[in-house]
Each structure stands twice: as structure tokens, then as C-alpha cells.
C-alpha positions in Angstrom: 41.3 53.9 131.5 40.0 52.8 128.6 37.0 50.2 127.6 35.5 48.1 125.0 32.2 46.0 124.5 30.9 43.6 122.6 27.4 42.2 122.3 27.4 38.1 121.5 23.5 38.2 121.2 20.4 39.2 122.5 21.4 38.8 126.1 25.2 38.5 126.2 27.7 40.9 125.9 32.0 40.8 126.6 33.3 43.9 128.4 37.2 44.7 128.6 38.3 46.9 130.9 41.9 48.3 131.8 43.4 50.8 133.8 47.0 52.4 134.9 47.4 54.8 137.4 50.0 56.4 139.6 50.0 57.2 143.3 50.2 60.7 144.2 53.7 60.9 146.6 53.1 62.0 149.7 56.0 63.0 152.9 56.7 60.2 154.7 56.0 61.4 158.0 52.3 61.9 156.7 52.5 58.8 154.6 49.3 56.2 156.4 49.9 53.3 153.6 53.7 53.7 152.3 54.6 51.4 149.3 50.8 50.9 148.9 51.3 50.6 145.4 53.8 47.8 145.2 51.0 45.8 147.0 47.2 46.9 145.4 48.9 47.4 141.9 49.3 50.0 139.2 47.8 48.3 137.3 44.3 46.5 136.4 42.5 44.6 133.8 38.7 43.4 133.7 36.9 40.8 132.1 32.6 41.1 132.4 30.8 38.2 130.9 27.1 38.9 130.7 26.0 35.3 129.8 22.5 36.2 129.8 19.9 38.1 131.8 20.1 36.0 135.1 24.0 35.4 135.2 27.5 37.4 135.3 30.7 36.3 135.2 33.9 38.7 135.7 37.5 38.7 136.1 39.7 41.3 137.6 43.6 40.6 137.8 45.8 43.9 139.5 49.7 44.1 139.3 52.4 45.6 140.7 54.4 46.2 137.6 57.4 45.2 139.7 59.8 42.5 139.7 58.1 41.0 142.9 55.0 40.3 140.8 52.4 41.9 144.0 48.7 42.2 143.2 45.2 40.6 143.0 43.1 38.3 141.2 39.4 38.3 141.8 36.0 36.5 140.6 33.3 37.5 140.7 29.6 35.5 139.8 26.7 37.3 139.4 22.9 35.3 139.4 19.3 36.6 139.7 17.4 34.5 141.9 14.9 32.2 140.8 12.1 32.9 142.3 12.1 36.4 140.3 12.0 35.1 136.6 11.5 38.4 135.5 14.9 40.7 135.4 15.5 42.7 138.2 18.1 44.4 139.3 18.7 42.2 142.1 21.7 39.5 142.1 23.1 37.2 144.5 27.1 38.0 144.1 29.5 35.5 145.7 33.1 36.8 144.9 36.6 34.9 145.6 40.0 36.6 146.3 43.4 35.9 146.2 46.3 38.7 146.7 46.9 41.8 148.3 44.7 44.8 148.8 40.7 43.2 149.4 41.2 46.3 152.2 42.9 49.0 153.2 43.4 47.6 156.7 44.7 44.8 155.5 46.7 46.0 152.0 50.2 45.3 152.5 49.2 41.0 153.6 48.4 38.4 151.3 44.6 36.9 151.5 42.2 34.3 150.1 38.7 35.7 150.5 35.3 34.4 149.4 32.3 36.8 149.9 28.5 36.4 149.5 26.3 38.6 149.2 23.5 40.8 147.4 24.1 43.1 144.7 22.0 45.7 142.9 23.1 46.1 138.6 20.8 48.0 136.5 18.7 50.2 138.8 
């Protein structure tokens, strides 16, 4: 894994983020999730785009590394709510989906997801 930051001002910053991995092998008789990897990825690069204090954007894209191209792309917004002008570590977080692995149940079928929800950064 390996990282890098850059601050764009007094309340923005750029973060890149990548990571490569390897699944462990495992008997197939004992095997819950074969060929897991050819649908999450081995592979994954992040984008985080602090605007400013109240917003964050970010991009994560996962691959397979294989010839059938498998893997993920997800968005995610970030936004303090307006009532609390004052930073907190509170955000609303609505997120949207598209590939394989958003869950374990489900990694091996491909999905378009949007998600709302809260999210605590910061605390």
C-alpha cells in the first residue's frame, strides 16, 4: 500500500491511495468464496477530495488484473449538515456502486448500489 497527500489550501487537500494484494490459497474443500479474487480485485486505487471543511468527494476503482476486466467502481460524497456550521465530525455520506464485491454475500454478482447514510471523519 502506499499513499500520498497534497494540501490545495487552507481547507482542501488531494489524497492518492493504492493498494495490491494477494489472496492467501486455501483447499478447496474448505474454500467459502473460491475465485473471490477474480471478482473483488487485486487491485485498488483511491481518490479523496477534501473540497473544504463541509464536503468530500472520493473515488475508489478495484480490478481484477485479469483479462475478464472484474471489479468495482465506487463514489462516495461526503457533506456536513447545515444546521451545524461549525465542523464536526458528523457527515451525511451517500455512496453509489457499480461492480462486484459491495458484500461478501453477494461477491461473485454484479450490482448497482446507492447507499445513504451517516458517517463520523475526524473524531
Amino acid at each position: 500500500m502506499g499513499a500520498a497527500e497534497k494540501v490545495l489550501g487552507l481547507e482542501s487537500s488531494l489524497r492518492l491511495q493504492g493498494r495490491i494484494w494477494d489472496r492467501l490459497r486455501e483447499s478447496s474443500s474448505t474454500d467459502n468464496n473460491p475465485g473471490i479474487e477474480n471478482f473483488v480485485g487485486r487491485v485498488e486505487l483511491g481518490v479523496i477530495w477534501q473540497i473544504n471543511k463541509a464536503n468530500i468527494l472520493g473515488l475508489t476503482v478495484r480490478h481484477s488484473l485479469r483479462r475478464e476486466s472484474k471489479g468495482s467502481t465506487r463514489i462516495d460524497w461526503l457533506m456536513a449538515p447545515a444546521a451545524s456550521p461549525d465542523y464536526t465530525g458528523l457527515r451525511y455520506h451517500v455512496q453509489l456502486f457499480h461492480g462486484y464485491g459491495d458484500s461478501l454475500l453477494n461477491y461473485n454478482k454484479k450490482r448497482n448500489v446507492i447507499s445513504v447514510g451517516l458517517s463520523l471523519v475526524d473524531w
